[in-house]
N, C-alpha and C positions, 0 to 999 in steps of 0.2 A: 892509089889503093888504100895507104894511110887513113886519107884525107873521107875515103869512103865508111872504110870500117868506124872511126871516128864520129862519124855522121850520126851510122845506123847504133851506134853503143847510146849516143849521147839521147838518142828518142827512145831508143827499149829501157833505158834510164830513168826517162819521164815517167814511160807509161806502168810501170813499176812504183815507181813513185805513188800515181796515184791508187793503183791497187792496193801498195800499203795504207794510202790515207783511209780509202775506204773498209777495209775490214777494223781501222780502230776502231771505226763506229758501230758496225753491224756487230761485234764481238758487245761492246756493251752493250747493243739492243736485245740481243738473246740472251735468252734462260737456258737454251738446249747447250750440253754438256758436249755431246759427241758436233754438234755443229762445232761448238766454238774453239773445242781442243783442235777442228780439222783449219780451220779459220787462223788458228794460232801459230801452227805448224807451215802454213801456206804464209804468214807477215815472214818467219824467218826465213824463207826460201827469198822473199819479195826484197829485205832488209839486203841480203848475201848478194842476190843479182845487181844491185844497184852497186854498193859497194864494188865489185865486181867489174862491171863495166864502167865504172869510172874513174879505178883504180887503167883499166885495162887500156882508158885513154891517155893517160896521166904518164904510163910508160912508153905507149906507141911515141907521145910529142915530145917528149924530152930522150927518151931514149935512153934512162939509167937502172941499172940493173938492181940499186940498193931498194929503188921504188917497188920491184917485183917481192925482193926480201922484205921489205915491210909490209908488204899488203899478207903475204903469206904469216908472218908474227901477228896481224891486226887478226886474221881470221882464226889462227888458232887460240890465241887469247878467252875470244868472244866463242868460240865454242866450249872450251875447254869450262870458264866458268858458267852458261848456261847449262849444261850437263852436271856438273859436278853443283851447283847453287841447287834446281832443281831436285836432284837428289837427296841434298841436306834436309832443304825445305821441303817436303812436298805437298804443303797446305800454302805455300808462295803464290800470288799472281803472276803467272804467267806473261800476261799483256804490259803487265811495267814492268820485268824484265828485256822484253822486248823492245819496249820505247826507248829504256835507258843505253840499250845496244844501237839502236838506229839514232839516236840520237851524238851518241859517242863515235861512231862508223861517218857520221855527215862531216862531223868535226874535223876528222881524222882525212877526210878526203880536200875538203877545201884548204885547209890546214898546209896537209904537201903541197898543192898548187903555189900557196902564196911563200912558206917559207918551212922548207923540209927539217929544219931543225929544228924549229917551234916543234912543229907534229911530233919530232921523236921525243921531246921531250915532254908535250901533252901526254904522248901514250906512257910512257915509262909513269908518272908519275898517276894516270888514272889506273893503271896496271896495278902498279902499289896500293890507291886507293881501292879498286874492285876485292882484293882481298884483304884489307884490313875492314874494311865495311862489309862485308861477309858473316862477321859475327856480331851485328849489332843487331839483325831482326831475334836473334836467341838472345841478346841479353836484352831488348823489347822485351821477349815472352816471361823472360824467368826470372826478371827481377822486377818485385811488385810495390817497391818500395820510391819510384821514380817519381812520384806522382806529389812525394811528400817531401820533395828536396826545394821547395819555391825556392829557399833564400839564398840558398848554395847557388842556384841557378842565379838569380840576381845578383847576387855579390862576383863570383867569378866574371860575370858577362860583363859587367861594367868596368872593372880591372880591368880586363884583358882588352878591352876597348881603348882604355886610357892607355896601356903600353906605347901606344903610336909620340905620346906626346915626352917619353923619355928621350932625353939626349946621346944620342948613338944608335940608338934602337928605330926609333921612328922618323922616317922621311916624309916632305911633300911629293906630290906626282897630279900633275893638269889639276893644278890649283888646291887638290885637296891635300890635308895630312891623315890620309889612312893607310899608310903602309906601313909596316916594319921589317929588319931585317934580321935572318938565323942562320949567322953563316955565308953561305951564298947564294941563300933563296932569299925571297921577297915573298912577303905574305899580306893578304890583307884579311887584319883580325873581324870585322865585320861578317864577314863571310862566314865564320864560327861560330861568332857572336848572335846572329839574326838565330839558331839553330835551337844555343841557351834562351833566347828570349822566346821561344815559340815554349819551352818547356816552361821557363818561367811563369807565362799568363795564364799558360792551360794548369799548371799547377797552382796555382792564388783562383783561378776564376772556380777551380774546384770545392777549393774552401772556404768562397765569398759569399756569406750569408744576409751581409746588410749592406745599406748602400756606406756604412762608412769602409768595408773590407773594399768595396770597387774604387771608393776615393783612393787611399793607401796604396790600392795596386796601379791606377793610374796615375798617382805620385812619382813610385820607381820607375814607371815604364816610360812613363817624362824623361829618367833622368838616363835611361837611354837614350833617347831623341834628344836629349841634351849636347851629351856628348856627340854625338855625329853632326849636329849642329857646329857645334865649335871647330871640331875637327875640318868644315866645310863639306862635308859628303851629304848632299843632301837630298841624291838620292836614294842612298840607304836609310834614312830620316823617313824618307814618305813609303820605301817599302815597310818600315818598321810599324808607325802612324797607324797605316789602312788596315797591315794585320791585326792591329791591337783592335781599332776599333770593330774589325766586323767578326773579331775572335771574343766581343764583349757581345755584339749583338746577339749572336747567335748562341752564348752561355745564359742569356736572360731573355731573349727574343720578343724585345721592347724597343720600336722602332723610335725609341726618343735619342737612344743612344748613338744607333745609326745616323740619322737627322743631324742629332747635335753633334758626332763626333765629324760628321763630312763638313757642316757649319764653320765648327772650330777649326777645321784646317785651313779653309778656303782663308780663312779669314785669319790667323798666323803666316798662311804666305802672302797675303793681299800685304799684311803691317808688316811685314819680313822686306818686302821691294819697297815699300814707301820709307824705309827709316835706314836699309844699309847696302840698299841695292849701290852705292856708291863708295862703301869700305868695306865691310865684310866678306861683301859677295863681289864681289869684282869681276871675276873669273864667270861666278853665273848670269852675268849680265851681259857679257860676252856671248855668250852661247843662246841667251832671251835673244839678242840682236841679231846673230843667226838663223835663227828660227821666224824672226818676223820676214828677215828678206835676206837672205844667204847668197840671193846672185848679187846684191848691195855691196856685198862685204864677199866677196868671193877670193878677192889677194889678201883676207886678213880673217877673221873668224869664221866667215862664211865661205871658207875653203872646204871644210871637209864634210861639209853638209851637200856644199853642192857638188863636190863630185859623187857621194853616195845617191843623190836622185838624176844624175848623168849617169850613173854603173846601174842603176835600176831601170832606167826609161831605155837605154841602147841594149840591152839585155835580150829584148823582146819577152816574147810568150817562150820560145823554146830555150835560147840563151845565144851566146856568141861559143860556145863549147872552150873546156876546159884549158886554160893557158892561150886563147887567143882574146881574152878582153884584157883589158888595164886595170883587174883591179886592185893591183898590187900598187898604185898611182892615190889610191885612198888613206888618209893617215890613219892607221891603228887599223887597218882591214881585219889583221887578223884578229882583233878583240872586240872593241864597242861595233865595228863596223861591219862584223864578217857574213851578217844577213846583206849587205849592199852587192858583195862578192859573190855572194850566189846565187844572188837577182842576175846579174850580170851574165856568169860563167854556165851557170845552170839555167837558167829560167824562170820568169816571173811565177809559173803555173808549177814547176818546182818548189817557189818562195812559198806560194799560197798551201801548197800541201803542208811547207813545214809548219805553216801557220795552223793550221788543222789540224795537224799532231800534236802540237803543242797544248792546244784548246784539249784535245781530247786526254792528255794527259793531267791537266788540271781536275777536266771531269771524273776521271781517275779517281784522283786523289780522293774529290768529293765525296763518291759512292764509297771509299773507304769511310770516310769520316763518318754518312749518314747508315751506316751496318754497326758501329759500334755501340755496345748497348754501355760499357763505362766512358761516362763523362771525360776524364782525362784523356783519352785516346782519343777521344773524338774531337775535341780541342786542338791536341796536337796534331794528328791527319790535315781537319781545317784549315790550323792555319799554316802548314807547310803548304798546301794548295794553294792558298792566298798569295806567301812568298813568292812561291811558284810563276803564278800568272801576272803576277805584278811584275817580278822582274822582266819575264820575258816582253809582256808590253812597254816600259821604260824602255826598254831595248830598240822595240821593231816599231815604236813612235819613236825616237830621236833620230833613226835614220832613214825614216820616211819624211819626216818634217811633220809630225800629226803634234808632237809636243816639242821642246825642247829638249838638246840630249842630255841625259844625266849622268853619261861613264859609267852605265853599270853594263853587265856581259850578257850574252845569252847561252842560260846554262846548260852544260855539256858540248856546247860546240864553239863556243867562241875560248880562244887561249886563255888560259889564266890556271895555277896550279891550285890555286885557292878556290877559285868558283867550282872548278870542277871536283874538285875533292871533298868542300863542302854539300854542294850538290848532290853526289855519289851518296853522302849520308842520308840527307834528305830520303831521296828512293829507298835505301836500307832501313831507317826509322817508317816508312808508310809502308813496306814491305811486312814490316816486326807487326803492325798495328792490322794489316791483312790477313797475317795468320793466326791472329790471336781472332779477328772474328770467324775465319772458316771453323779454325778449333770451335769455339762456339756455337756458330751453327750445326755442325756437324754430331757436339753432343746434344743440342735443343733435338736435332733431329731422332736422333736416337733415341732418347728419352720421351719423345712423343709415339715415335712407333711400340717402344716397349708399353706406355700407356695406355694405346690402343690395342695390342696385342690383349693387354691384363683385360681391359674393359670386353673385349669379346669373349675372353674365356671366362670372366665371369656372367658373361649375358647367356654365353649356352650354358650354365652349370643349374641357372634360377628356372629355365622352364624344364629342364629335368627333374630339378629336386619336387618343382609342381607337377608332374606328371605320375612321380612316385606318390605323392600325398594323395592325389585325385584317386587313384587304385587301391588306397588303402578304406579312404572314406567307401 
């Protein structure tokens, strides 16, 4: 009977799945207000069911009762602040509220499967995070002065970057030095840092008037990509890279930039493998040789590649259901690899929704960015999108084998205190930058209707006044 109810949870899971996938997109295809609020109302029912039954198999298989207690904390959590967010807000996006909760809920689900204390401590510390980033769309709105801190931004971000290389403070971890320690956490300042740099560029590309202000700016933002360089993280280097440059294209919308700036990259990693692919990068050579042929190397680098495309190919279309696959057998499941675990445990056609959500939250992001009518917002929106989708494909190409893996997470649902807390900003900073356009639209609008209203009462007032004249002639 278990083994039944199990069954039918794990497909009305699916099929939920995909209803969520698809109202992301029909909500952005319509304009209609009453469609989309109904649309929107109907994701959170969709987000809650899934949670839900797969929370509901999670405790049938294991049989522990702390699992029922947590699932009931995860749902009052996520109600508690979409009511109460909502309310503060109510010129908020709605639909990235929601993606930020389903996204955080998916986490939270595979998360227990593979190791319940990770999860409690994911939720405790996104918990934390949900209300301290609660007030950053209002100081988005109400401090106007953000726009003109370029240097503060620069100067703090590169600091705080270089902390890793202090003695006692900073650790190596799979090759790289970007960790440090505060106590008894682990943080990686990158995670922080990419946030100030999104501020940084959109505030300099504001003020860049000649091409020598774009040199200058692309000077500093070097000396970011400097710094992650040395430290060995180099996949935070190429999410940093792409943002710059297509957060320069789209400030000047001069496709030489674009061109030259994909050029120069190609061609900094081409001379990057030919001069230190055998000292510097040691570690990334490793994981290049992975990537060429992972069953080659299967009892040595090319271990954890090929069990993540074993955990995805036995998975099927539906999955092997909850705590009957291995993919707790993957190194780092729960972090770089926890897309392979739910190819696996959930289902390919699961995988692919989350992939669809993800896309559509980048597009999100976009449609904020292209509604802002001030340049800095609209920078900033950009290139958090950019962040965005870059990370999550570094992610969901390292453990399909499309690139080689780069140890970065996918954010809100792969472990990490840092990714997700970071992250959590992110949606709060495009949050801040959404309600400052509805404010705005909402007075353009007003101010258009009063100026139509004027324009009519002054149209009937002119052939009255001529109608009085005509009786007098």
């Amino acid at each position: 009977m278990v083994n039944l109810i199990c069954e039918a949870a794990k497909y009305l899971s699916l099929l939920f799945m995909i209803l969520y996938t698809v109202k992301c997109f029909v909500i952005m295809a319509s304009n209609n207000q009453d469609d989309n609020s109904s649309n929107l109302n109907k994701q959170i029912v969709y987000v809650f069911l899934i949670h839900f039954f797969n929370f509901l198999i999670l405790y049938l298989r294991l049989g522990q009762i702390k699992i029922l207690v947590f699932y009931g904390v995860q749902i009052f959590v996520a109600i508690f602040y979409m009511i109460v967010f909502h309310s503060i807000y109510k010129d908020s996006s709605r639909l990235l509220t929601n993606n930020m909760a389903f996204l955080l809920l998916i986490g939270y689900i595979i998360l227990t499967r593979l190791n319940f204390s990770l999860a409690m401590k994911q939720f405790l510390f996104a918990t934390i995070g949900l209300f301290i980033t609660s007030f950053i769309p209002l100081i988005i709105v109400k401090w106007k002065k953000l726009k003109d801190m370029g240097t503060v931004y620069g100067i703090v971000g590169i600091v705080f970057l270089m902390t890793v290389f202090v003695p006692g403070l900073g650790f190596s971890n799979y090759g790289s030095r970007n960790w440090i320690h505060i106590g008894s956490l682990s943080l990686q300042p990158m995670e922080f840092v990419k946030i100030l740099f999104v501020f940084f560029v959109a505030s300099m590309l504001v003020k860049a008037n000649t091409f020598k202000d774009l040199f200058v700016n692309a000077l500093i933002s070097a000396g970011f990509m400097g710094v992650l360089v040395i430290e060995k993280d180099l996949g935070a280097a190429v999410i940093f890279y792409i943002t710059y440059v297509f957060l320069v294209y789209v400030a000047t919308s001069r496709s030489v930039f674009l061109i030259g700036g994909i050029s120069l990259g190609v061609a900094a990693v081409g001379g990057a493998y030919m001069l230190f692919k055998d000292s510097l990068f040691a570690h990334v050579m490793v994981r290049v040789e992975a990537w060429r042929d992972p069953f080659a190397h299967i009892d040595t680098g090319g271990y954890q590649v090929s069990q993540s495309l074993f955990a995805i190919g036995t998975g099927g279309y539906a999955g092997s259901g909850l705590t009957l696959g291995k993919a707790s057998s993957i190194p780092v499941s729960e972090s770089d690899f926890i897309f392979s675990a739910i190819c696996e445990e959930m289902g390919v056609i699961f995988g692919l929704c989350l992939i669809l959500v993800i896309v559509s939250i980048f597009i999100s992001f976009v449609n904020v960015a292209m509604k802002c009518r001030r340049p800095f917002y609209k920078y900033v929106a950009f290139g958090f999108a950019t962040i965005y989708i870059i990370q999550s494909l570094l992610n969901l190409g390292g453990v399909t084998k499309f690139i080689p893996s780069t140890g970065v997470t996918l954010p809100l649902i792969s472990y990490g205190v840092s990714s997700v807390i970071s992250t959590l900003i992110i949606f709060a900073i495009v949050q801040g930058v959404s309600i400052i356009n509805n404010k705005e639209a909402a007075k353009y609008e007003k101010e258009k209707a009063r100026t139509s209203a004027l324009a009519a009462e002054r149209g009937g007032r002119i052939p009255a006044q001529r109608k009085r004249e005509g009786k007098k002639q």
